[in-house]
N, C-alpha and C positions, 0 to 999 in steps of 0.2 A: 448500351450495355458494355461492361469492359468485359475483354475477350480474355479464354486463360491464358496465350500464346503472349498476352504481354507481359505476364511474369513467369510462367513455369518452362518456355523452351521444348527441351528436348521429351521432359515429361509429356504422358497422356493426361486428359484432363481426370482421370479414377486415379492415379499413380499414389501410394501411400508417403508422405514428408517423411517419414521417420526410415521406410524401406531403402528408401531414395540415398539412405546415407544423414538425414536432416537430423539437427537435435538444438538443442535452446538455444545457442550462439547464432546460429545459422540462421536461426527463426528471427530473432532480433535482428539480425542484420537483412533479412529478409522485408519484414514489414518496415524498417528505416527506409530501405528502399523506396518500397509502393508507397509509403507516407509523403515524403519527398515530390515523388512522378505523381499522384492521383492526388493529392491535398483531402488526403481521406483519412477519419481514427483510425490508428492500428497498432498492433500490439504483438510481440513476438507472441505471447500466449495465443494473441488469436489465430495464429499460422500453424501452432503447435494443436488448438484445439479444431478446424479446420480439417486440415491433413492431407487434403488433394486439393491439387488447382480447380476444379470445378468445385467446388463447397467454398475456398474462397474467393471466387469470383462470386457468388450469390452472396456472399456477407460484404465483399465490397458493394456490391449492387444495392443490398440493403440499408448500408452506412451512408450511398451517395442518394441515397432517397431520402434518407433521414436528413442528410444536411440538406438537401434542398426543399422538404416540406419545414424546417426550423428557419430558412433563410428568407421564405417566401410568407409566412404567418407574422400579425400584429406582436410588437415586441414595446415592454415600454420607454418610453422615447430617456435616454443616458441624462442621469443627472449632471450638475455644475458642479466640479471637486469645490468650487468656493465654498460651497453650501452642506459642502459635508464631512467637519470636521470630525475627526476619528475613526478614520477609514484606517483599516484593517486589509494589509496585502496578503491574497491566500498564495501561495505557487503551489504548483499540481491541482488548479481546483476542479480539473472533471475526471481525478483519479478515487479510489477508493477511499482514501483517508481522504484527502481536500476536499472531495462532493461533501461527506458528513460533516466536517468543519465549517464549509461556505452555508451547508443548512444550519447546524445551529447559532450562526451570526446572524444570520437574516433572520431566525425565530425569535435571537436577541434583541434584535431593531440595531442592530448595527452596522451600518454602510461597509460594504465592501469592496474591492478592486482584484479580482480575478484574473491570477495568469495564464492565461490556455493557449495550446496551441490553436493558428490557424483553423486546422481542418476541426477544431474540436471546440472554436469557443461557443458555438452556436446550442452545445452542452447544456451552454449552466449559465445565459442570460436571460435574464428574471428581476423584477419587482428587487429595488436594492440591492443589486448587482451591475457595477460598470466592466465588463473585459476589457484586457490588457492583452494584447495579441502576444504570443515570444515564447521563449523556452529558455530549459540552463544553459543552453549554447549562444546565445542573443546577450551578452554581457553587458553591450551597452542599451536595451533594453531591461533588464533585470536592476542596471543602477536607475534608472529614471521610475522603473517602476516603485522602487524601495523608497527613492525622495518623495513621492508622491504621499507614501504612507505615515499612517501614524504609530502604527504597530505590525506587526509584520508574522505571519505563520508561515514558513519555509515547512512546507509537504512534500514538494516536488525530489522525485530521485530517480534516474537515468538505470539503476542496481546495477549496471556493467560497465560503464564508462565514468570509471573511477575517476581518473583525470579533468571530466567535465561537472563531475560532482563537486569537485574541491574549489575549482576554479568561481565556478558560480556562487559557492559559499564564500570565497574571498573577497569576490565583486559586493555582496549585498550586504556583508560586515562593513568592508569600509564606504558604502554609501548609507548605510544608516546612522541616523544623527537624532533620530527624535523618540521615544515612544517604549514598549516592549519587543521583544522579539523571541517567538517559540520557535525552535527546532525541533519536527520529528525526528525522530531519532530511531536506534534498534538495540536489542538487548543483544544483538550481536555484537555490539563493542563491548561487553562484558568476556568473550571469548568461549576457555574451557575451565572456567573456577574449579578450584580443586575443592571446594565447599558444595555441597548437593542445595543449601539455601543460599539467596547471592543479596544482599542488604542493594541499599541504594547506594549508586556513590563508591560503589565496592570497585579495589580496582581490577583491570582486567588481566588474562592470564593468556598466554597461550597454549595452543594457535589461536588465536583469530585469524579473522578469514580475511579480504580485501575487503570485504563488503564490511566489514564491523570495522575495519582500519580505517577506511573512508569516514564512518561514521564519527568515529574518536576525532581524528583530523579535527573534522567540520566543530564537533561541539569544543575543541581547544580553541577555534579560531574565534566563537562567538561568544567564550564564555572570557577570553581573555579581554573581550573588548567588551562585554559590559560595562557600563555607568561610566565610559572616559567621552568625553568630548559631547554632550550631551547627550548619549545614550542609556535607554532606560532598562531595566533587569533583563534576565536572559533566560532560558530553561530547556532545557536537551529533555525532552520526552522521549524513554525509552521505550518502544512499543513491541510486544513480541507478535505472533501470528493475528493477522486482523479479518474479523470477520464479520459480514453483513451486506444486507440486498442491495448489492451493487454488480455491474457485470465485472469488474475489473478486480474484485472480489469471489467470485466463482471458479475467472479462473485462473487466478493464485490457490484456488481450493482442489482445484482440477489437477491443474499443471506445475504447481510452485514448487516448496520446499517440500511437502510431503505428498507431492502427486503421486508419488507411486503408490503409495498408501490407499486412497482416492482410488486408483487407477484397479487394483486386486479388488478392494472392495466393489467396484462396479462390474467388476467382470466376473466376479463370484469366483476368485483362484485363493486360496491358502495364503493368510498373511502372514509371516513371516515377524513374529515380535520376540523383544528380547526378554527372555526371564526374568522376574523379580530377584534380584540378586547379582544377576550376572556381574562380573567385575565387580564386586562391591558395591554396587549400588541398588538399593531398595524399591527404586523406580526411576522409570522411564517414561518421558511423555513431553506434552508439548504446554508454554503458558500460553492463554489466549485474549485476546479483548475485543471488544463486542465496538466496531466501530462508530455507532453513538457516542459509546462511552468515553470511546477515546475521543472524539469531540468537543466533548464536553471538559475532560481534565486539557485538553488542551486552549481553548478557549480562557477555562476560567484561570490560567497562566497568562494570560492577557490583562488581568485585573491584581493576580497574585505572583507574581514571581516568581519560582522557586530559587533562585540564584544558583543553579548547578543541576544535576542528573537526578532525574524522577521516574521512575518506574508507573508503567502504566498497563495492567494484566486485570483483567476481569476473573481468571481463576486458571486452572491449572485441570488437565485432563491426559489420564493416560493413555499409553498406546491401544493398550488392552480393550479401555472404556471408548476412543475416539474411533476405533475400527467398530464396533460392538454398532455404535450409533449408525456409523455409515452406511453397515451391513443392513441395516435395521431399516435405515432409512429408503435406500437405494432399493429393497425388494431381493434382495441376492442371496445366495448359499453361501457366499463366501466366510470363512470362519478363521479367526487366529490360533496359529500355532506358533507355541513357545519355544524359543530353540536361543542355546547360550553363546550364538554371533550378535552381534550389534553393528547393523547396515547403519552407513556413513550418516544418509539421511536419517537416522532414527536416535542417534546416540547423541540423546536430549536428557536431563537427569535434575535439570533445578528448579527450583521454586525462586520466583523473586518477588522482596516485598513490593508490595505500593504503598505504603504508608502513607506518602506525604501528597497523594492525588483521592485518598479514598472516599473523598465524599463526593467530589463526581461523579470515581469510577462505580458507588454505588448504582447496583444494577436495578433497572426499570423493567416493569411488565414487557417480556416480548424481548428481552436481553437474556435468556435464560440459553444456555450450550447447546440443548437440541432442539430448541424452536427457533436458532437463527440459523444451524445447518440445515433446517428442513426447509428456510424459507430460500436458501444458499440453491438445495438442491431442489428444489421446486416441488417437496412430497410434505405430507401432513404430518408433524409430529405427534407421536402416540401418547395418549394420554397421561400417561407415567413421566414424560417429561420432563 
């Protein structure tokens, strides 16, 4: 059993992360740690969701059982890359986008090559799936895995260590020579449009953040080197808040960009939302996609191109309507109050199209806004859904 004294110190094993002084950097830096020492998954979310060294000691406990009941079980024996041309590189494939992606390639019948870490490949080896041990830090891993390939989905993203995002999208640009190559991408390299709808393609405004500047970076490196030296089309999927039954999915729902949101509504306290109007704008709220779907438009960029920036949103929900559900869902009293500030996290106000992803992002039974946060938060969506 690993003890709490090898990661928390001076703490008690009850001691609150956040009381303690802890907040999302810390926590990141916290589980790069124990990921490193214990060759275990982990995720600054899971530190933050967690909270005290005794709850994650039981989730490590739980993680090294999981890997040793997955490393100890019949697995099917790794195919011959001779024999299977059109292999498909995922990165990130045991994270919330990559897991959906690596499923609907396999539902395709299309061979894939799987980049997981270590403690994590044990994830997502299955029937038509070879792993690739490595991460975006592994650069000379990352080129051998991209020559291997025949097309290439770049999922994978570090969100804080901007420097190792870029680097890694430098490395797998100039080792690409054959095939397609999709970039996830984020609607955060669109920025603060001064337009409330934001077209595709549309350019960005400030501020953007690092995170959306990384993002821009990455898709100028891969869009300039489309179609030279044998390389085939390119495509920046822009994807806003992602959602679906994944753990790494929950909690970015939990703890992410609108955890605090999440966090009132679960505790039944007074959410705090911005007027209709406020600063001229008619609303406020968040776009979302249902990570299926975004599989799907991703994928079918494997066969279609789009040769530049594609928007990919399932729909759009207000602050108003996405507390409404949470409250709704969660069992709580907690209720929105209007009030004309607009919190850092909240001050969301566009619509972006998808046009040119829409028969993908066309939504499937069971893709619908409040039957995937209920399946998010583990409660029944109500009938009216």
């Amino acid at each position: 059993m690993i003890q709490p004294d090898q990661f928390a110190g001076a703490p008690s094993p009850d001691d609150d992360f956040f009381a303690l002084g802890g907040h999302s950097l810390k926590a990141v830096q916290l589980a790069e740690r124990l990921r490193t020492d214990l060759g275990l998954p982990l995720t600054g979310l899971d530190v933050l969701q967690a909270r005290t060294p005794r709850a994650l000691t039981a989730l490590l406990d739980e993680r090294a059982a999981q890997q040793s009941a997955a490393k100890t079980s019949s697995r099917p024996a790794p195919r011959s890359r001779a024999v299977r041309p059109g292999t498909v590189l995922v990165t990130g494939a045991t994270g919330g986008v990559g897991a959906f992606v690596v499923r609907e390639l396999v539902a395709q019948g299309r061979p894939v090559l799987a980049l997981a870490r270590p403690e994590s490949a044990h994830l997502i080896a299955t029937e038509g799936v070879d792993v690739i041990e490595g991460d975006l830090s592994d650069l000379a891993g990352l080129r051998d895995a991209v020559a291997q390939a025949d097309g290439v989905v770049h999922a994978a993203c570090t969100f804080t260590r901007h420097d190792i995002d870029r680097a890694a999208m430098e490395t797998m640009v100039d080792a690409w020579r054959r095939g397609p190559f999709v970039f996830v991408s984020s609607v955060d390299a669109y920025g603060h449009p001064a337009t409330d709808r934001v077209a595709e393609e549309a350019p960005s405004h400030e501020p953007v953040s690092p995170y959306g500047r990384t993002k821009l970076d990455c898709e100028g490196m891969l869009l300039r080197a489309a179609g030279t030296e044998g390389r085939g089309g390119a495509s920046a999927v822009r994807s806003p808040i992602v959602w679906g039954a994944h753990d790494r999915l929950r909690e970015q729902l939990r703890w992410g960009a609108i955890g605090t949101l999440y966090q009132a509504a679960r505790q039944g306290h007074p959410i705090d939302l911005p007027r209709h109007g406020t600063d001229g704008h008619d609303w406020y709220g968040a776009a979302w996609v249902h990570a299926a779907a975004l599989a799907r438009a991703v994928v079918a960029c494997l066969d279609r191109p789009v040769h530049g920036v594609a928007n990919a949103c399932s729909g759009h929900v207000s602050w108003h309507d996405l507390a409404q559900d949470l409250t709704e869902l969660l069992g709580t009293g907690a209720r929105p109050r209007a009030t004309e500030a607009v919190a850092q996290d909240l001050d969301h106000r566009w619509h972006y199209d998808s046009a040119r992803l829409a028969r993908p992002l066309r939504p499937r039974p069971g893709e619908e806004r409040r039957t995937v946060l209920a399946e998010m938060i583990g409660a029944t969506a109500p009938e009216h859904a």
